[in-house]
PyMOL CGO cylinders between C-alpha atoms (Angstrom):
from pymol import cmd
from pymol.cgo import CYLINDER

trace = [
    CYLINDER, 112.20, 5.50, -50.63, 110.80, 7.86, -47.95, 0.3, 1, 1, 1, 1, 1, 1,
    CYLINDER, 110.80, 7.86, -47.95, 112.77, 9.11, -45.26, 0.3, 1, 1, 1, 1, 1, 1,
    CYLINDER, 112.77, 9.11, -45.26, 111.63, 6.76, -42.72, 0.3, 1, 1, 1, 1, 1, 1,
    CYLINDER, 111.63, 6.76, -42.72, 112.67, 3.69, -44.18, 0.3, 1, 1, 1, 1, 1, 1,
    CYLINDER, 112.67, 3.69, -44.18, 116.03, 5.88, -45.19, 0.3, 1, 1, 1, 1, 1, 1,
    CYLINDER, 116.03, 5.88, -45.19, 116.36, 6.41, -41.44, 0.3, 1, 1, 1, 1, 1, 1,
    CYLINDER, 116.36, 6.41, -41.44, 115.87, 2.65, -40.62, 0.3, 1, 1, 1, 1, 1, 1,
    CYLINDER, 115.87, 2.65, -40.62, 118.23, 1.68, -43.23, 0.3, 1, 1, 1, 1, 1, 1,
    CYLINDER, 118.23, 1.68, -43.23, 121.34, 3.68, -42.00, 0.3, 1, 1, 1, 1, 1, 1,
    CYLINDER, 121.34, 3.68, -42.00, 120.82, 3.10, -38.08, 0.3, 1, 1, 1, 1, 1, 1,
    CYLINDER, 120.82, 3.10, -38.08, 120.32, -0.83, -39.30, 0.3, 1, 1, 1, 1, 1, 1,
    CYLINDER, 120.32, -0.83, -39.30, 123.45, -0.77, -40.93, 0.3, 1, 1, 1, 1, 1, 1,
    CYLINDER, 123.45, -0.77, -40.93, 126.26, -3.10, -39.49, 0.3, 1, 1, 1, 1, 1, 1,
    CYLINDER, 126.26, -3.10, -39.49, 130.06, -3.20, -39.77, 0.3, 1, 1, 1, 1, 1, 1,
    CYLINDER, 130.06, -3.20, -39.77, 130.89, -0.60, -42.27, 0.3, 1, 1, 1, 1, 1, 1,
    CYLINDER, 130.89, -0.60, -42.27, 129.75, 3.04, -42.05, 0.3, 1, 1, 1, 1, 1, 1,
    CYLINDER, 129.75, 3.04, -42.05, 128.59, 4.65, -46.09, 0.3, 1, 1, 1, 1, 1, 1,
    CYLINDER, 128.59, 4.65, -46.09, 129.43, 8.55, -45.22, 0.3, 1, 1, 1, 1, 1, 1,
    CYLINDER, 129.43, 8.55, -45.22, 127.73, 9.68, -48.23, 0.3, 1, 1, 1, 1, 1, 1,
    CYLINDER, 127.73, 9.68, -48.23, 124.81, 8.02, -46.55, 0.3, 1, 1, 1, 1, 1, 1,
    CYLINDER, 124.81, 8.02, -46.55, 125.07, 9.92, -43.52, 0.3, 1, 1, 1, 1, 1, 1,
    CYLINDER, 125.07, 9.92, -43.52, 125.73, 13.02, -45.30, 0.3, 1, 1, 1, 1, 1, 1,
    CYLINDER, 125.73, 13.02, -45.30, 122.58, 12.70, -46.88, 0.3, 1, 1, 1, 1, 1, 1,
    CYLINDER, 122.58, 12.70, -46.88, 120.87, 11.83, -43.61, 0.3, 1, 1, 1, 1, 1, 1,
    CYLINDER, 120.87, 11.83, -43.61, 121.71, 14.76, -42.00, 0.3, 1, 1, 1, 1, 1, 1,
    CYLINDER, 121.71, 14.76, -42.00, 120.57, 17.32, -44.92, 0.3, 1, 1, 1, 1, 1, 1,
    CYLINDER, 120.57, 17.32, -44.92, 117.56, 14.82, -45.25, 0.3, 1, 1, 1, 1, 1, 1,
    CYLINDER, 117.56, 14.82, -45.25, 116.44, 14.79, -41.46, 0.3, 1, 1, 1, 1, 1, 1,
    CYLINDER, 116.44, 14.79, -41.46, 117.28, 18.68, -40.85, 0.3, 1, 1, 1, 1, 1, 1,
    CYLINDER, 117.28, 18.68, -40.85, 114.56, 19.70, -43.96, 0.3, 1, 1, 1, 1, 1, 1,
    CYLINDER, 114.56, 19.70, -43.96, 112.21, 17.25, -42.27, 0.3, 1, 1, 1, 1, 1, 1,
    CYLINDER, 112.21, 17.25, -42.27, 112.35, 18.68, -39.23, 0.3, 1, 1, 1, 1, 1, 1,
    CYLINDER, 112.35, 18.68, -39.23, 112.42, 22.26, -41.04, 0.3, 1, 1, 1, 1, 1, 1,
    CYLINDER, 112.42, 22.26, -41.04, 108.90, 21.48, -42.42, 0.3, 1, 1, 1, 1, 1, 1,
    CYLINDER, 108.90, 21.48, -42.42, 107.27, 19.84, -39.48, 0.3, 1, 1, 1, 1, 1, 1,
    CYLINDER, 107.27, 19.84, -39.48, 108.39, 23.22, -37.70, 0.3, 1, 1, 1, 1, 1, 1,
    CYLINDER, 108.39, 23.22, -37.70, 107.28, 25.62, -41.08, 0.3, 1, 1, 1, 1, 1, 1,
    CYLINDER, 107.28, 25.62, -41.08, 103.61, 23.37, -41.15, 0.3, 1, 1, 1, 1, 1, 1,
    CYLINDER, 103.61, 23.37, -41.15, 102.77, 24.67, -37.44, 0.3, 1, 1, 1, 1, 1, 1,
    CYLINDER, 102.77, 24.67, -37.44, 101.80, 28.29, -39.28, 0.3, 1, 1, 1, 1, 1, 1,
    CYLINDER, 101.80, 28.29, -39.28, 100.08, 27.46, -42.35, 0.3, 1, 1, 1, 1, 1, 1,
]
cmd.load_cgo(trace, "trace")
């Protein structure tokens, strides 16, 4: 799974919140948006 469709599946989720999930969203988006920003220099 790439992280788009990660990010679709836990802001489509309904009713009952999987922390673990989010947890891993977080760490997920933050190196995304770590090499987006890194990928401007090279």
């Amino acid at each position: 799974m790439d992280f788009s469709a990660f990010e679709k599946r836990i802001h489509s989720r309904v009713g009952e919140e999987d922390f673990e999930e989010w947890d891993d969203f977080i760490i997920w988006e933050s190196y995304v948006k770590a090499s987006r920003y890194w990928e401007q220099f090279l």
